[in-house]
C-alpha positions as CSV (number, residue, x, y, z in Angstrom):
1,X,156.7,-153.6,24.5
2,X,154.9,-150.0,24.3
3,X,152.9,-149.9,21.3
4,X,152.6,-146.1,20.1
5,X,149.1,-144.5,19.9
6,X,147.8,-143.3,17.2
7,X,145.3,-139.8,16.6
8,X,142.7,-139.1,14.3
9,X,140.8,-135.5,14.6
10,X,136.9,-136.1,13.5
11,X,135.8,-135.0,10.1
12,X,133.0,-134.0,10.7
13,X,131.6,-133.0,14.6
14,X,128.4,-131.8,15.6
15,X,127.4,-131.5,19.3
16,X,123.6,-130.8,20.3
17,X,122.9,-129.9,23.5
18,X,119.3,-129.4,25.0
19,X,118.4,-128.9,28.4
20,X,118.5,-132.0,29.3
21,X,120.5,-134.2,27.0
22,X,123.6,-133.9,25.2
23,X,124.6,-135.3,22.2
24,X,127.7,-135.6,19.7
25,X,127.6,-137.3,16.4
26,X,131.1,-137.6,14.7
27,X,132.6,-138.9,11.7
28,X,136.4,-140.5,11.2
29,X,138.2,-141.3,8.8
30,X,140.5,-144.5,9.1
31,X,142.8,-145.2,6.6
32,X,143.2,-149.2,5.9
33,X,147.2,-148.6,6.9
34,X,145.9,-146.9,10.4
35,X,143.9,-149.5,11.0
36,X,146.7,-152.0,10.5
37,X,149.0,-150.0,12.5
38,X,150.1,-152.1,16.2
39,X,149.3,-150.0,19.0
40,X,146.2,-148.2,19.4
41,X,143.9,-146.2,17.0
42,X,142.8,-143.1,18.8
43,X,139.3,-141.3,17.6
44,X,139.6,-138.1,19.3
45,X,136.3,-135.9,20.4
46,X,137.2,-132.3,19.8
47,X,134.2,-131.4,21.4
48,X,134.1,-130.9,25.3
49,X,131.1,-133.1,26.7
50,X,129.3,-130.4,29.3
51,X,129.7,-130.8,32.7
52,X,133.3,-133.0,31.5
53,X,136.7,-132.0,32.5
54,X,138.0,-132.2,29.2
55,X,141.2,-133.1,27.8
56,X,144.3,-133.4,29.1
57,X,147.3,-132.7,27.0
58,X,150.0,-133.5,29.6
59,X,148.8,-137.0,28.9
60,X,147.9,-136.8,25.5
61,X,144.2,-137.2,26.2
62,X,142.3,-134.8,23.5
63,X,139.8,-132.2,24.3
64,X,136.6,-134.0,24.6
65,X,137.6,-137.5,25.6
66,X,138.3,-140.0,23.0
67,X,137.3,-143.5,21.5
68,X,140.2,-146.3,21.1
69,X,140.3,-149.3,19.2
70,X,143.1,-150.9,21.6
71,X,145.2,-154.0,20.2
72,X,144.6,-156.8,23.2
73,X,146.4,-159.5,21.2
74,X,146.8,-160.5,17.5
75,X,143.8,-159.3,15.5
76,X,141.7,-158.4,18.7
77,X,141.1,-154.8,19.3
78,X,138.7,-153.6,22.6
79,X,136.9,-150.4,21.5
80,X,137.3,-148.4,25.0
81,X,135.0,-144.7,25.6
82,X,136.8,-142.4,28.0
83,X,136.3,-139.0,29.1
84,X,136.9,-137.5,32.5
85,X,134.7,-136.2,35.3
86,X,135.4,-134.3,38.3
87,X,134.9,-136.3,41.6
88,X,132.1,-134.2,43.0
89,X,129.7,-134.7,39.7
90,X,126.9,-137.0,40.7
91,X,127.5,-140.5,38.9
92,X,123.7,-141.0,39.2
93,X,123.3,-137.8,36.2
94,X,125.2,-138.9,33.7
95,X,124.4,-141.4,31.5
96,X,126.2,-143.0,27.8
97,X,124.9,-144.3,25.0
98,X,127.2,-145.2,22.4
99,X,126.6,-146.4,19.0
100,X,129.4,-147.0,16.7
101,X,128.7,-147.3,13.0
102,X,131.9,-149.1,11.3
103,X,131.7,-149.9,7.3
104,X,133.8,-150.2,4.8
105,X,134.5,-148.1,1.8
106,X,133.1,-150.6,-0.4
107,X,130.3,-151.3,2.0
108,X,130.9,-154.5,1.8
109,X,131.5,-154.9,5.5
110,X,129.7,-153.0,8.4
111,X,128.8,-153.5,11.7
112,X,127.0,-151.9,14.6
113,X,128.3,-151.8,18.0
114,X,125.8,-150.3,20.8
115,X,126.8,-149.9,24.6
């Protein structure tokens, strides 16, 4: 069975570019009822990554790429990073860091995922 996907646009978005770095910091919001959702959670980046291809909206891919938080079985979800680059872009340049930030309203619960 095909779970449904579902979006959430960023909050807050702020890209920085230099001349030789890039960088996006972004904020969601995910409701307690999204997260619970089956399927997958989708974290859209509004923001086009430079050099990127961008979205694709034929295929529901948003501007900038997005972040999922895929459901691989019962109470296990894979956080996946995807944007898209043309085939002639040399590999060797481009280079992600990720660092994902995840607490809870109450702050009780947090965590810190790096790639």
């Amino acid at each position: 069975q095909i779970m449904d996907n579902f979006h959430i646009a960023p909050q807050f978005d702020e890209p920085s570019v230099t001349t030789v770095t890039y960088r996006q910091k972004l904020a969601w919001k995910i409701t307690e009822e999204n997260w619970n959702k089956p399927g997958c959670l989708v974290l859209e980046l509004s923001t086009v990554i430079p050099g990127s291809l961008g979205g694709v909206p034929d295929i529901n891919i948003p501007t900038g790429g997005f972040v999922d938080f895929g459901e691989i079985f019962d109470n296990t979800r894979a956080v996946r990073f995807y944007t898209l680059w043309p085939n002639d872009e040399k590999v060797d340049k481009i280079h992600v860091d990720a660092v994902f930030r995840i607490k809870s309203n109450d702050g009780e619960t947090s965590a810190t995922l790096k790639t």
